[in-house]
N, C-alpha and C positions, 0 to 999 in steps of 0.2 A: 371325187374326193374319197381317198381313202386313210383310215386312219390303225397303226397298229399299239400298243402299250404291253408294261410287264412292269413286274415288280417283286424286287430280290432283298433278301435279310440282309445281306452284306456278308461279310467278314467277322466282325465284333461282337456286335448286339443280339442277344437272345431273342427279341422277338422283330416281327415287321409291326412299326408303326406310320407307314405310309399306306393310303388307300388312292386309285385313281379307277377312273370311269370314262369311257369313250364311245361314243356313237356317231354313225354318220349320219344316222336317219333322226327324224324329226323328235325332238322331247318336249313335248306341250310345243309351246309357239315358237321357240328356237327350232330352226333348221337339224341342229346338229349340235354337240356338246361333247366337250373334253374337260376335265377335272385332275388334279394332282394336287393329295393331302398328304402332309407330314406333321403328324401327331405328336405330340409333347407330354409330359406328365410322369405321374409315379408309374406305379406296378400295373398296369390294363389302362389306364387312365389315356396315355395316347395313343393306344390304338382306336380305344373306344370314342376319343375324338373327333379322329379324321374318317371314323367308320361313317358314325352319326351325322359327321356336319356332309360328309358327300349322298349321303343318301335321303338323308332329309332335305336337302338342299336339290335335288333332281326331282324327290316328289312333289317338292313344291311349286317348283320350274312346272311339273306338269300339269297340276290343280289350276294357275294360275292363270288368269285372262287378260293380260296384261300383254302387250304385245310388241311394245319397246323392250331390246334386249337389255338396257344398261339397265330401265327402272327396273325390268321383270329381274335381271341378276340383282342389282341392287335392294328391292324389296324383300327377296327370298334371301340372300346373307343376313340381313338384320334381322330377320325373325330365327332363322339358326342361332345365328351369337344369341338372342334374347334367349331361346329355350338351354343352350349349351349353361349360360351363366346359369340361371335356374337351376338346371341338375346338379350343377356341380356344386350350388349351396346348398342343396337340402339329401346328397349324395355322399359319403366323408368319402366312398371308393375311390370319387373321380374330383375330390379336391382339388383345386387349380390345373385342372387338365385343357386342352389348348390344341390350337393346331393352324398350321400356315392353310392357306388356298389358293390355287390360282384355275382359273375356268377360262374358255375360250368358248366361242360359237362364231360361225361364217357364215355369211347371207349376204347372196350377189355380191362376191368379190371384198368386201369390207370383210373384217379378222375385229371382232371385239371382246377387250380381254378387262378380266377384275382380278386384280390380286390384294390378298392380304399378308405379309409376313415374308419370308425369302425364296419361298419357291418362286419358279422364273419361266416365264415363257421367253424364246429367241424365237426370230424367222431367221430363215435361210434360204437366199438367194443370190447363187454368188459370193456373197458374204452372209456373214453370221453376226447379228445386232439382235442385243440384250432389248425387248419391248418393254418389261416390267423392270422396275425400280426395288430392292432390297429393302425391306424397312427393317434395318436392321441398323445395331453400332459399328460394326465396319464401314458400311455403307457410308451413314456420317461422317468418318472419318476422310474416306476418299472426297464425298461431295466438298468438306469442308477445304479440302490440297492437301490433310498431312500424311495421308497414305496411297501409295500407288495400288492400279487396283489389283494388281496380281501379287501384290504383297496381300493382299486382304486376303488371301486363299487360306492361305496360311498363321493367322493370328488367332491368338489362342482363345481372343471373344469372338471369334466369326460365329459359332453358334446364337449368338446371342440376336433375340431379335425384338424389335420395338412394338410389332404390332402382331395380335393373334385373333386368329375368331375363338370368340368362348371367354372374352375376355371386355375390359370396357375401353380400350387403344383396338378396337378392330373395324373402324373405316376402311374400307377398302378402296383402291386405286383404278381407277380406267385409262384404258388407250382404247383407239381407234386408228386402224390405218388400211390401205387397201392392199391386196393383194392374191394375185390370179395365180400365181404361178410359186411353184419355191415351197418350202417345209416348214410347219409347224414344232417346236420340240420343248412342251412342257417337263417340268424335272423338277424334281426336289432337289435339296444341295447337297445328298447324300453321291449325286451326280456332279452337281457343278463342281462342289470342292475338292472332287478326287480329279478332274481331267480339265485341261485349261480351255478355253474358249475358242484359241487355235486347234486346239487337236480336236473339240467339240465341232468346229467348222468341218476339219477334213472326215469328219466319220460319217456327219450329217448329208453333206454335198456330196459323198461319193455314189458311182455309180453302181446301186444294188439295192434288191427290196426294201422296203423299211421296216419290214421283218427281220433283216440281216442288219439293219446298221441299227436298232433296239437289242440285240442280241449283243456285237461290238459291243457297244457301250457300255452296258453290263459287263461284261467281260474284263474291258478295261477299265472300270474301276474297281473292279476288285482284285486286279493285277497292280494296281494300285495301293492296294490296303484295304479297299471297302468298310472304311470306318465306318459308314451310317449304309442305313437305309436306302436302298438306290430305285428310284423310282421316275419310268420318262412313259410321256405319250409322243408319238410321233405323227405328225398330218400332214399326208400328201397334197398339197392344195391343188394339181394337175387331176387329179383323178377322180 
C-alpha cells in the first residue's frame, strides 16, 4: 500500500484552508490513515480549523486504546467537535469556524471511511463510485429527484453544507466495504467541483504513478478555474 497527497491554493482564494494527512504505517492502533480537511470561516478561522481538527484528531487516534476503527474514529471526532465548539466560544478570532473531514484507514482488505460534510472519498476500480454521501443542500436536492447530479456541480448553493465538525450538526457518517485492489482518492470539492467524475475516473485509472495522476489533477482543476482550494490523497491499495 502506498499512498501519495498535495495540496494547492487554487486560482481565487488568498489563502489554503485545506489540510490533509497520509500515512501508510501504523498511527496508534489504526494500520494506516488518510485525512482531507477543508476549512470554513472568517479571516484564519478556516485554516485554523481544518489545521486543529486533523492534528488533534491523529493525536488522539494515537493516545487511544481503543481498538475498533469506527468507535476509535468515532470517539476521537466527538471530542475534536467538543474542543473545536469550545474555542470557538470563548475565541471572537475563530467565531463560527468549521470544517468538512473525511478519514480512511485499511486493515486486511476492508477500507473504513467517516465523513462529515462534502469532502468525498471514491474507490476506483474499473469504475469510479462515490463511497461517502455529501451532506450537503445540493445533495438533498438530488436524493430528493429534483436535481440531476451533474447539474449539482454547478449550483450556485453547491457550497453550502449541512453538516461540519466544530459545529452541533457534526455526526459523522461510516461506510465499510472491501477491497484488495483499485485506488483510494480522498478530495475536498475544491477538486470534485472543478472536474466531473468521468474525467476524475480516466485520471484516477490511468496508467502512471500516483504521483503523476495527483499532480494531473491539480493541474486540471486549475485549468479549470481552480475556484477553491484543491486538495486529494490518493491510495494505491495494490501496494
Amino acid at each position: 500500500m502506498r499512498s501519495v497527497g498535495a495540496s494547492h491554493i487554487g486560482k481565487v482564494r488568498t489563502e489554503n484552508q485545506d489540510r490533509i494527512f497520509f500515512h501508510d504505517q501504523p498511527v496508534g492502533n489504526l494500520k494506516n490513515l488518510y485525512i482531507v480537511a477543508d476549512g470554513m470561516g472568517g479571516h484564519r478561522a478556516g485554516g485554523h480549523a481544518s489545521s486543529f481538527a486533523v492534528e488533534r484528531f491523529v493525536q488522539l487516534i494515537e493516545e487511544s486504546k481503543q481498538t475498533d476503527p469506527i468507535e476509535l474514529m468515532k470517539s476521537s471526532i466527538a471530542s475534536v467537535n467538543q474542543e473545536m465548539i469550545a474555542e470557538s466560544q470563548s475565541n471572537e478570532e475563530y467565531r463560527g469556524m468549521g470544517t468538512t473531514f473525511v478519514a480512511a484507514t485499511i486493515s486486511d482488505g476492508k477500507v473504513t471511511v467517516m465523513n462529515i460534510g462534502d469532502s468525498r472519498l471514491y474507490y476506483g476500480n474499473q469504475e469510479l463510485t462515490q463511497i461517502t454521501v455529501d451532506h450537503s443542500y445540493v445533495e438533498e436536492l438530488i436524493h430528493a429527484g429534483i436535481m440531476e447530479r451533474e447539474e449539482g456541480r454547478f449550483h450556485p448553493k453547491k457550497n453550502v453544507i449541512t453538516r461540519a465538525l466544530g459545529t452541533v450538526m457534526a455526526t459523522p457518517d461510516f461506510f465499510e466495504f472491501d477491497a484488495k485492489d483499485g485506488y483510494l482518492l480522498l478530495c475536498s470539492d475544491g477538486l470534485s467541483n472543478m472536474i466531473s467524475d468521468e474525467e476524475l475516473k480516466e485520471l484516477l485509472l490511468e496508467h502512471s504513478q500516483i504521483a503523476n495522476k495527483v499532480n494531473q489533477m491539480i493541474t486540471r482543476a486549475n485549468e479549470y478555474g481552480g475556484k477553491d482550494n484543491i486538495s486529494l490523497v490518493i491510495v494505491d491499495l495494490k501496494r
